[in-house]
SESE-389919 format. One line per 5 residues: number of its first residue (from 1); their letters; for each residue z, y, x of C-alpha. Coordinates in steps of 0.25 Angstrom, whole numbers. Layout:
NUM> A> Z,Y,X; ...
This chain:
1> XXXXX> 286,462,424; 296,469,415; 298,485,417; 312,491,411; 311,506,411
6> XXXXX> 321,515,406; 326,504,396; 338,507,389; 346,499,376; 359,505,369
11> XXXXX> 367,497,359; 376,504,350; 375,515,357; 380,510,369; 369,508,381
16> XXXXX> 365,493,384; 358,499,398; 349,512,400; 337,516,408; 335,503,415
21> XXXXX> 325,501,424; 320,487,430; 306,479,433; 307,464,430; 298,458,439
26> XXXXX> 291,444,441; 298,434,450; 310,440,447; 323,435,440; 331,445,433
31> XXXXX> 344,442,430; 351,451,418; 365,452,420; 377,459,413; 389,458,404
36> XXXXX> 388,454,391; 384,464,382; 378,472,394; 364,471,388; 358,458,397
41> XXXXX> 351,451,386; 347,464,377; 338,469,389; 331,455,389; 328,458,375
46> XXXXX> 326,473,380; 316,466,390; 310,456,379; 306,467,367; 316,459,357
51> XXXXX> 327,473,360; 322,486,360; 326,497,369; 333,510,367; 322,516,378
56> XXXXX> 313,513,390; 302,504,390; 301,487,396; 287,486,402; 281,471,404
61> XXXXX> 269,468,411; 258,466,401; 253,452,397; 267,445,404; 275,434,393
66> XXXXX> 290,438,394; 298,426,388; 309,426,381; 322,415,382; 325,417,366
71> XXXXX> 338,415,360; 335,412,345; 339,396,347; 333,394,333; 321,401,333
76> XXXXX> 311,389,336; 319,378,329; 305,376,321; 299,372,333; 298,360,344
81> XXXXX> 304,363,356; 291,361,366; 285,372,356; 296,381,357; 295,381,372
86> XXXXX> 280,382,370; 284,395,363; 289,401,376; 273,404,379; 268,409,366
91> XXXXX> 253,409,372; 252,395,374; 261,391,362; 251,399,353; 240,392,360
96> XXXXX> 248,380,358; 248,382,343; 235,386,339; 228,374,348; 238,363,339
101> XXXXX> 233,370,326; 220,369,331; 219,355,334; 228,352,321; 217,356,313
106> XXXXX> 210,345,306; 196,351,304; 195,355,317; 181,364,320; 172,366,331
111> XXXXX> 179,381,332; 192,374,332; 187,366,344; 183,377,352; 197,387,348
116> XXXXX> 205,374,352; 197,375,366; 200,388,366; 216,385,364; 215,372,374
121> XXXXX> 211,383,386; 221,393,382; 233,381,381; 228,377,393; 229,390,401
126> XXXXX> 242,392,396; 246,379,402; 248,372,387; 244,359,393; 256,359,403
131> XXXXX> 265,367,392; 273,354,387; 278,348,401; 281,361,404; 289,363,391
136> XXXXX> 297,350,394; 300,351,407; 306,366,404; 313,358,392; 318,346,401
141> XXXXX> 322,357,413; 330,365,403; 337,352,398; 330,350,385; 331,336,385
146> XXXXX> 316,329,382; 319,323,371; 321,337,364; 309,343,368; 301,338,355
151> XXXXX> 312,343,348; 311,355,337; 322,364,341; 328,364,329; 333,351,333
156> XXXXX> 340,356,347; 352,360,350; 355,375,354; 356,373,370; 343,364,369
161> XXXXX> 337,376,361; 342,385,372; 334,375,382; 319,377,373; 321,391,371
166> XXXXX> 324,393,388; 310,383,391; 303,394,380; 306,406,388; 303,398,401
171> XXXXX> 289,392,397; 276,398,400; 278,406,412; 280,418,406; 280,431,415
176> XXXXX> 294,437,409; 307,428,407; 319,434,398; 330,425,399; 343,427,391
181> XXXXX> 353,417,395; 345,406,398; 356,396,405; 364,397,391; 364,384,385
186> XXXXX> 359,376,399; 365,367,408; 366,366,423; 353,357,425; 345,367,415
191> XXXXX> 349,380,421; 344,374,435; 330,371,429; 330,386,425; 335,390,437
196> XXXXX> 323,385,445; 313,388,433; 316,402,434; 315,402,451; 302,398,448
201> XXXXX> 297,407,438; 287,416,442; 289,427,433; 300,438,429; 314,432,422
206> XXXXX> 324,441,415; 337,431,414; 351,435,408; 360,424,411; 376,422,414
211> XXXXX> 373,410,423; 377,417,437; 370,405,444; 357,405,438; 357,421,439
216> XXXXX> 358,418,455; 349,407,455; 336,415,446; 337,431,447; 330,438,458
221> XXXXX> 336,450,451; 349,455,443; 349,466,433; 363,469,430; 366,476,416
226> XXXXX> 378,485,418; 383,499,417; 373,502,406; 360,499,415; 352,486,421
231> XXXXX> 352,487,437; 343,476,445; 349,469,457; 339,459,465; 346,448,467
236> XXXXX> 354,437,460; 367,438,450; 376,434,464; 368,448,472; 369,456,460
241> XXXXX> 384,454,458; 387,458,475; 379,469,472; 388,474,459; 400,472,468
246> XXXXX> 395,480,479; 390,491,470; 403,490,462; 410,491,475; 402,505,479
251> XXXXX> 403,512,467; 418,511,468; 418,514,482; 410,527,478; 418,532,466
256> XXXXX> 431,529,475; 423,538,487; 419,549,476; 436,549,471; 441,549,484
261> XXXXX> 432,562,488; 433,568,475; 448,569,477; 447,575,490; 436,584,484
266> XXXXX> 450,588,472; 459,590,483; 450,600,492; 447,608,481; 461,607,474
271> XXXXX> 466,612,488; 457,623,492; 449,628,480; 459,641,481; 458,642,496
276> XXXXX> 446,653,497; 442,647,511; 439,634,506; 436,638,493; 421,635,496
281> XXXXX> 422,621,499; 433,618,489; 421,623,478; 410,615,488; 422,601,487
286> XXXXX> 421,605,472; 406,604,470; 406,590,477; 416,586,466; 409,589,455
291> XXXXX> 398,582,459; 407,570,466; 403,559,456; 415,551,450; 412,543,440
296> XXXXX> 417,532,434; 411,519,438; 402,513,427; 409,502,420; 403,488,421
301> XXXXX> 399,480,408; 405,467,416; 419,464,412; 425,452,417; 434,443,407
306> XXXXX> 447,439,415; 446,424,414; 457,417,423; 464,403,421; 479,401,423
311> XXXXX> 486,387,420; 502,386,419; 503,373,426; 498,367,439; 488,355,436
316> XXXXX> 493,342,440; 485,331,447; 481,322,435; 471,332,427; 463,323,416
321> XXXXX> 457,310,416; 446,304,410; 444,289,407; 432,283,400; 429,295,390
326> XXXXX> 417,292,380; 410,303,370; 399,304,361; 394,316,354; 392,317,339
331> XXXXX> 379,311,340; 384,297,346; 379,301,360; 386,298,372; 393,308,380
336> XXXXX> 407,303,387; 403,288,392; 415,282,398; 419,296,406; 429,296,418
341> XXXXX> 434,307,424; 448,312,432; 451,329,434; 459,332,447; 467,344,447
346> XXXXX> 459,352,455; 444,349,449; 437,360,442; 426,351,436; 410,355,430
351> XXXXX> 405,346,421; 390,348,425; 375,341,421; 369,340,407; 378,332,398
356> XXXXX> 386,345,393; 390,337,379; 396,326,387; 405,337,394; 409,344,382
361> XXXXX> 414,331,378; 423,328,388; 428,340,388; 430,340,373; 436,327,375
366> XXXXX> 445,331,386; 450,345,377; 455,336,368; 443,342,360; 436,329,354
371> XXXXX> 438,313,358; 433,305,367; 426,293,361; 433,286,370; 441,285,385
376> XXXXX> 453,291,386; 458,307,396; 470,311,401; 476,323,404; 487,327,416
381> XXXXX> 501,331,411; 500,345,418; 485,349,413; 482,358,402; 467,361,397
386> XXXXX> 461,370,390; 445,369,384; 434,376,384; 423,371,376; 409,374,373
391> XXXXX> 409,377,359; 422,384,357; 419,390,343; 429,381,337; 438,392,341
396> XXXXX> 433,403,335; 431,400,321; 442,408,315; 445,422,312; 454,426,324
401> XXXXX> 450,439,332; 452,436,349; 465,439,349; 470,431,337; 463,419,344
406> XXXXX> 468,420,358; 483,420,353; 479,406,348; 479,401,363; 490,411,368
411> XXXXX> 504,410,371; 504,425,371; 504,428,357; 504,443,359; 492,451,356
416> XXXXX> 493,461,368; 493,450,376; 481,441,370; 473,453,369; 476,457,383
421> XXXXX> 471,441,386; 459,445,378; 455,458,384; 453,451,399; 444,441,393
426> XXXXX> 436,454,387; 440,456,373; 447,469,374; 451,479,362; 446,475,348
431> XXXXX> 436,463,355; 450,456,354; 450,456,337; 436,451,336; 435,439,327
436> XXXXX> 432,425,337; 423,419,327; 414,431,333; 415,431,348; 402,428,355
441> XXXXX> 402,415,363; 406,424,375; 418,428,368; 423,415,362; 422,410,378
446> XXXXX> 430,422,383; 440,418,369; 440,403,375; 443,407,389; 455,416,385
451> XXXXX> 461,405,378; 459,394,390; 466,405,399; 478,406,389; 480,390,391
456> XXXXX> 486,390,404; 478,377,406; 477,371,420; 463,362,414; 450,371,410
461> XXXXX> 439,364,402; 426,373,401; 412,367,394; 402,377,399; 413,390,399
466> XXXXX> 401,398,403; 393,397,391; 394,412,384; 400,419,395; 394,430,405
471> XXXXX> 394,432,417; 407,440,419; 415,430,411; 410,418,420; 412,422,431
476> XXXXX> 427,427,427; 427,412,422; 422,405,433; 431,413,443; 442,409,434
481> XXXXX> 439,394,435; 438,395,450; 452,399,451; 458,391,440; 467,382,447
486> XXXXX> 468,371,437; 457,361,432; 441,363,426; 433,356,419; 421,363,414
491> XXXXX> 405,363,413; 396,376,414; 382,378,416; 386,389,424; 382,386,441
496> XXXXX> 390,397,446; 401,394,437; 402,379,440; 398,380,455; 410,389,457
501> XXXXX> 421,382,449; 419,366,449; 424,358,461; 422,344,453; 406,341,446
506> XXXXX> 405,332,435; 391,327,427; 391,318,418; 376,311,417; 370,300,408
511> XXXXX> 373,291,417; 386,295,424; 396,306,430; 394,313,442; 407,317,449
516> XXXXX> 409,327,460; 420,335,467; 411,346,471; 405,360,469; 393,363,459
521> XXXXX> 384,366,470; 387,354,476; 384,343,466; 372,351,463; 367,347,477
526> XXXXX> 375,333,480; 365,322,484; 374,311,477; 377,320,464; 359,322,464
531> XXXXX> 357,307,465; 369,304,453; 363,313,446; 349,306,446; 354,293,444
536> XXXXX> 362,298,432; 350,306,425; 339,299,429; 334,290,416; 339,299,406
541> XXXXX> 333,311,399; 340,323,405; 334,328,413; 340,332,427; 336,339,440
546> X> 342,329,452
């Protein structure tokens, strides 16, 4: 159990939240919520030691293992990746260690003999003998591929670092999980795993997270970091934000009840503080006043970037057409093998499952962004597109601020105007002239989103628009794509976001394409699309949940 009591952080003078209060409790899944730069991830570190605190005191019950999901992707490239999972329980990995030394030894004594017996009982206690099944099948249920889990991590890739690191945190039981992000970097199949891990787990987890599904799906409990302080909601991210509505709804109920009776309150005393015989209760009406509390409502730290599709022609019926479309990536592996795929008007199409490289290529491909290696696709005369890619830095590498940037993409070469365009997507004032080979990933989206808008395109093309973004922007995203009244084609890792926008559902496996004209939900529990997917999987090495 954790205990927060009277906690409070200030940076640059400016306070993050003061005199919190809270018990984190086992069984429990706390969900840290709140607008970037509201403070979420500094009080995990707050909770974890790595950041002091202005004042108060973080009490843990003595003798429980808090863990950790760290985000130094480099800081164990000098190590395998089993033993940096292994690492996640630093009892057992000490044990670990000191029994290989031990039997490395090549003058091995009788009192080496009876220390290794010593170390054989503690491994085994700490579960050592089951420790590397446990390992790989946190590795596999994560989406680490087998073949890398002898690996040393300097030789994976960043969102197969992402993966080890996460299976650390999780190893061991430990009786305290701090998780900062922790569906960053994973896909649909790898976020289920963890998912039903964590519903599970036995013990306290303390998770920040933008992903609105897997808040729902794993918190017992919201903590919402706002208006300068941390308030618990029981209940899910869905419960907390009825509950923010209704008390939103209450607090301007009352301050409109409190203006409407201190104006009655003016005009009584206005009217009868010189008439003696009512003098009394003018000064009793007076009294009320000054103690009639009005004021202003505290302002939120959630702002809402205006994000909102309008394309200047109608679509026509023939979209984009596909015909035989073969890839291969850099490394002469097959991505696009003889690919076939009509668009219809009306679809609004996520690309989901596992092979996110082979989507990017095809829609690289279809942005006009890279070649196919063969195959041939054609665009409708009436559509016009505009992309969204993954990596989008390429646009960034020069020395224009914001608002030098945008006029790039803008018929509307006035400054007031572009600025004006900027300030709804959140860079107001002098945010505006900051330098783009600066902005944070977050930023550069909103950038990317802002020149999309400005298109007038009746086609979007989204690989994983999610990715950097908190909550406020997607969901000012995602209602946007739900009212977009021409095409999509995206991918997402996000549940809500794709359950709530895709009519049409597209994999590409292995060993085939699955196609369906259907919600998220549905496909995720369709019979037919269950036994595809088997047939499609089964006999490779990734490893899928049927």
């Amino acid at each position: 159990m954790i205990t927060v009591s009277d906690v409070s952080l200030h940076f640059s003078e400016k306070p993050l939240f003061k005199d919190v209060n809270l018990k984190f409790t086992p069984g429990n899944c706390y969900g840290i919520i709140g607008a970037n730069g509201a403070g979420k991830s500094t009080f995990l570190k707050v909770l974890s030691g790595e950041q002091d605190r202005d004042s108060g005191e973080i009490i843990i019950t003595p003798g429980e293992r808090m863990a950790v999901l760290k985000q130094d992707h480099f800081a164990f490239d000098e190590y395998s990746v089993k033993d940096t999972v292994l690492q996640g329980y630093p009892k057992l990995y000490e044990v670990s260690r000191a029994r290989d030394e031990i039997y490395a030894k090549a003058d091995f004594t009788e009192e080496d003999g009876i220390k290794s017996a010593e170390l054989e009982a503690q491994f085994g206690e700490l579960g050592g003998y089951e420790a590397e099944n446990q390992i790989e099948q946190m590795l596999s249920g994560l989406g680490l591929e087998e073949k890398f889990h002898d690996k040393m991590m300097s030789e994976l890739d960043e969102s197969q670092k992402v993966r080890v690191l996460l299976a650390q945190a999780l190893f061991g039981n430990p009786e305290i999980l701090l998780l900062d992000e922790p569906t960053n970097g994973l896909d649909l199949e790898s976020i289920n795993w963890l998912e039903e891990f964590l519903l599970e787990f036995p013990n306290t987890v303390i998770v920040v997270s933008h992903d609105r599904h897997f808040l729902n799906t794993v918190c017992t409990v919201t903590c919402d970091i706002d208006y300068g302080k941390i308030t618990q909601f029981a209940g899910n991210y869905d419960f907390w934000y009825q509950m923010s509505q209704i008390l939103q709804k209450q607090a301007k109920d009352q301050k409109k009840k409190n203006e409407e009776k201190a104006k009655d309150l003016r005009e009584f005393i206005q009217r009868f503080a010189s008439n003696a015989a009512k003098s009394r209760q003018a000064t009793s009406r007076k009294k009320v006043l000054e103690k009639l509390e009005l004021e202003d409502l505290p302002v939120t730290s959630r702002k809402f970037p205006f994000v909102q599709f309008k394309p200047d022609r109608d679509i026509g019926n023939n979209v984009l057409e596909c015909r035989k479309l073969c890839s291969k990536d850099e490394d002469g592996v097959k991505l696009l093998d003889n690919f076939d795929l009509i668009v219809n008007r009306t679809d609004k199409i996520a690309f989901v499952g596992i092979e996110h490289n082979t989507v990017s290529s095809l829609f690289d491909i279809i942005a006009g962004e890279a070649k196919a290696d063969s195959g041939e696709f054609f665009w409708g005369q009436t559509t016009s597109f505009t992309y969204l890619g993954r990596d989008n830095n390429k646009y960034f590498n020069n020395d224009y601020n914001i608002t030098e940037w945008l006029k790039q993409y803008s018929k509307e070469q006035d400054d007031a105007y572009v600025r004006g365009f900027l300030g709804r997507m959140l860079f107001s004032g002098d945010e505006s002239l900051k330098k783009v080979k600066v902005l944070s990933g977050g930023e550069k989206v909103r950038c990317m989103l802002s020149k999309m808008m400005l298109t007038g395109a009746n086609i979007l093309i989204m690989d994983d628009p999610t990715n950097h973004l908190d909550l406020e922007a997607i969901e000012s995203l995602n209602r946007a794509l739900v009212d977009f009244p021409g095409v999509v084609l995206f991918t997402s890792h996000d549940h809500e976001f794709i359950s709530t926008i895709a009519n049409r559902i597209i994999e590409i496996t292995p060993k085939g394409v699955i196609d369906r004209m259907m919600q998220f939900d549905d496909y995720m529990v369709d019979e037919q699309v269950k036994n595809l997917r088997k047939q499609y999987y089964e006999g490779t090495d990734r490893k899928i949940k049927f």
